[in-house]
C-alpha positions as CSV (number, residue, x, y, z in Angstrom):
1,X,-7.8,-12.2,0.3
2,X,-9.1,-10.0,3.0
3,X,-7.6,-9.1,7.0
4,X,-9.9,-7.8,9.0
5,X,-9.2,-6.3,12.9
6,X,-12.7,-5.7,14.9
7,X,-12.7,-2.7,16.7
8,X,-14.9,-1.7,19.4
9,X,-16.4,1.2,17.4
10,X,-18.5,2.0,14.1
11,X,-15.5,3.3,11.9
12,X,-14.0,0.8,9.4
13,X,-10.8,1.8,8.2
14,X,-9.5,0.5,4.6
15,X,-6.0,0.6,4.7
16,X,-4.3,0.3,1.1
17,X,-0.9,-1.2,1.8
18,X,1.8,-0.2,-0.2
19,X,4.0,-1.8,-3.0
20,X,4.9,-4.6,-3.3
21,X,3.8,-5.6,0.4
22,X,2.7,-8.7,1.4
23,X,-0.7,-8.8,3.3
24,X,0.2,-8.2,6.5
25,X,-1.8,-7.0,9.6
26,X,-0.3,-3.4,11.5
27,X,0.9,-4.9,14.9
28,X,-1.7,-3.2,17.8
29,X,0.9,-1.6,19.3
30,X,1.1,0.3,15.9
31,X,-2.5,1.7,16.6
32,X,-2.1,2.4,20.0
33,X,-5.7,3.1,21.6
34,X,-8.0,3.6,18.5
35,X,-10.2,1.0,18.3
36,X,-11.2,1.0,14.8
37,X,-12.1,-1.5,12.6
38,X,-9.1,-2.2,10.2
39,X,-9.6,-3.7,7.0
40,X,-6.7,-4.9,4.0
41,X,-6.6,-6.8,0.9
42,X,-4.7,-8.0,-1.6
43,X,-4.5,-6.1,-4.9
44,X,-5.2,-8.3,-7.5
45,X,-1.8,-10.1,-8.3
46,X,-0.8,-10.0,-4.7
47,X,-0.3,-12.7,-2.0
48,X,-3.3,-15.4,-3.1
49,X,-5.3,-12.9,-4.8
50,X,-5.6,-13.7,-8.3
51,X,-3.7,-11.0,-11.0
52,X,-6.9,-9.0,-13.1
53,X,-5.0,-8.6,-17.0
54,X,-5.7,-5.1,-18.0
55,X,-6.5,-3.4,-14.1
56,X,-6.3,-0.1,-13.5
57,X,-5.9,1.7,-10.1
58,X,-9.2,3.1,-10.6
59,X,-10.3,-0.3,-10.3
60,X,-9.2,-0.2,-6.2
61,X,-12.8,1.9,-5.8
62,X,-14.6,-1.2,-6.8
63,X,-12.7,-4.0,-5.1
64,X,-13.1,-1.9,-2.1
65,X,-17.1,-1.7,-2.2
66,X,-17.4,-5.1,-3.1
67,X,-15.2,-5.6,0.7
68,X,-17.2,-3.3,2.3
69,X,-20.4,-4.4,1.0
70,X,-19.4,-8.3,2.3
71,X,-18.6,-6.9,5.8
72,X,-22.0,-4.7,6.0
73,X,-19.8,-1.3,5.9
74,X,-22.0,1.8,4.8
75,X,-19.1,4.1,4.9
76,X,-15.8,3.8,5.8
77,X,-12.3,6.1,5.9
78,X,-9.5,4.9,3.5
79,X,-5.5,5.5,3.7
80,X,-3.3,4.8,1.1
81,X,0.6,3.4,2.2
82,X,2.6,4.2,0.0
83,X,2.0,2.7,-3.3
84,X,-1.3,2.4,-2.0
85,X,-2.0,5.9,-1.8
86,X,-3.3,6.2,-5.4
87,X,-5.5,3.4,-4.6
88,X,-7.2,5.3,-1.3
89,X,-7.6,8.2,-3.8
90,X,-9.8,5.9,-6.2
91,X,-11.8,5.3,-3.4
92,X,-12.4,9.0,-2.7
93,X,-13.1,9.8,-6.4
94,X,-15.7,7.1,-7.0
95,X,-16.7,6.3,-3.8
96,X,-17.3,10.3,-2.6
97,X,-21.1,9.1,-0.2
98,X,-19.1,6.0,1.1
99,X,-15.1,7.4,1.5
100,X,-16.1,9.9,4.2
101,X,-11.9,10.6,4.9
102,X,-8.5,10.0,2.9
103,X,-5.5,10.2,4.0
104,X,-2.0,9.3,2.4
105,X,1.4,8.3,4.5
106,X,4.4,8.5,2.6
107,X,3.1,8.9,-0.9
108,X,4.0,8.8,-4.7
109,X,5.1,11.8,-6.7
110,X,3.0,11.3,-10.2
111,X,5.1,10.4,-12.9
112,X,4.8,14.4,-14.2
113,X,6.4,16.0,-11.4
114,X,9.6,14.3,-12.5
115,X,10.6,12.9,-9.5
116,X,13.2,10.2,-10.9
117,X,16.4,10.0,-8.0
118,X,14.9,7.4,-5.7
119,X,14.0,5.1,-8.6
120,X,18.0,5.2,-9.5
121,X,19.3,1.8,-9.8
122,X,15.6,0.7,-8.5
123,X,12.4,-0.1,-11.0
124,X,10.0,2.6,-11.1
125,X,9.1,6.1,-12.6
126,X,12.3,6.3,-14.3
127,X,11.3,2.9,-16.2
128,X,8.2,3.1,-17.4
129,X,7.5,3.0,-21.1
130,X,10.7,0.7,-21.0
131,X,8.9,-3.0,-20.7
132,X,11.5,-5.2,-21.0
133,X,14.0,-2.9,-18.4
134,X,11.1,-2.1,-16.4
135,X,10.5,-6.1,-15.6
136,X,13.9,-6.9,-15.7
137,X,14.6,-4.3,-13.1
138,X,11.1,-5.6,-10.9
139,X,12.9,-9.4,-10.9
140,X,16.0,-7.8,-9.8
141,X,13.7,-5.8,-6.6
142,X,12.0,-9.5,-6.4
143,X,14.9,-11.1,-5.8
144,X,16.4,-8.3,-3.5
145,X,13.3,-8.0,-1.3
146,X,12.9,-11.8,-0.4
147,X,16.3,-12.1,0.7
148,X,16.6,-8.6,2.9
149,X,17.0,-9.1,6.3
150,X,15.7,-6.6,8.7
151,X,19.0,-4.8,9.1
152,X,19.5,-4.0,5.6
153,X,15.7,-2.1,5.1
154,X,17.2,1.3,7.2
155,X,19.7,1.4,3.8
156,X,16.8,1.9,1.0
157,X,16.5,5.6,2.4
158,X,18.3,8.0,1.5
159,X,17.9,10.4,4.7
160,X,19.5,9.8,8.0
161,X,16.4,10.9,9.8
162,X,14.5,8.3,7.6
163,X,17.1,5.5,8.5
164,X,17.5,6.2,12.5
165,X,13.4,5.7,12.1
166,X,13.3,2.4,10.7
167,X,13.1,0.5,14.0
168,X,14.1,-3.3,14.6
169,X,10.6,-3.8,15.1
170,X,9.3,-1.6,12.4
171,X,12.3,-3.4,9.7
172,X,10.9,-7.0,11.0
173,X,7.4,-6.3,9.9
């Protein structure tokens, strides 16, 4: 499953969302003025896309030129959200005379940097290895995340400055 926003130039834009977000369009008010083409997908597994048994992230650099390659896109800029970052970096790796930019918004510490508090209480790093906690623990965020409302997103972050951000608007998307 593919979103694609025309723009009035020649740059195409991949835009890896992050996880586990639903396929969902940045409002234009988001992009303000720039004009360029915006494309997102589905991983495999997400929203109507069907799950891929055995995929790696690596595997993003494909799905992404078989996109591009549908839409007529030579080249194109990717940026990772999130959970998505990795995915824009696949791009970059194996994809190095197409992926002319990368860029990554609010990205993932690897797993060796040991970066475990935010996962507390939350599936994640500090799961992994642990099957049968790790999808206990990714029911328990299922079941959390369909039923959030808006006003309870500012109270996943653990910063003030990071809560007083997270806009009505922002929280709705």
């Amino acid at each position: 499953e593919v979103l694609v926003r025309a723009g009035d130039d020649a740059t195409t834009v991949m835009l890896h969302m992050g996880t586990p977000n639903g396929l969902v369009m940045l409002p234009d008010q988001w992009l303000g003025d720039h004009r360029s083409r915006l494309v997102l997908y589905a991983r495999p597994g997400y929203a109507r896309s069907d799950p891929q048994p055995g995929r790696s992230v690596a595997d993003a650099a494909a799905d992404t030129a078989t996109i591009m390659d549908a839409l007529g896109v030579e080249s194109f800029a990717a940026v990772g959200w999130s959970g998505g970052g990795p995915h824009a970096l696949a791009c970059a790796a194996q994809l190095p005379q197409r992926c002319l930019a990368t860029a990554i918004i609010a990205g993932l510490a690897p797993p060796s940097a040991g970066v475990t508090d935010w996962t507390i209480g939350r599936s994640g790093m500090a799961l992994l290895g642990d099957d049968e906690g790790l999808a206990a623990a990714l029911e328990a965020d299922r079941t959390e995340s369909v039923t959030m409302q808006a006003a309870d997103v500012p109270q996943l972050f653990t910063s003030e400055a990071d809560r007083a951000a997270v806009t009505a608007e922002l929280a709705d998307w």
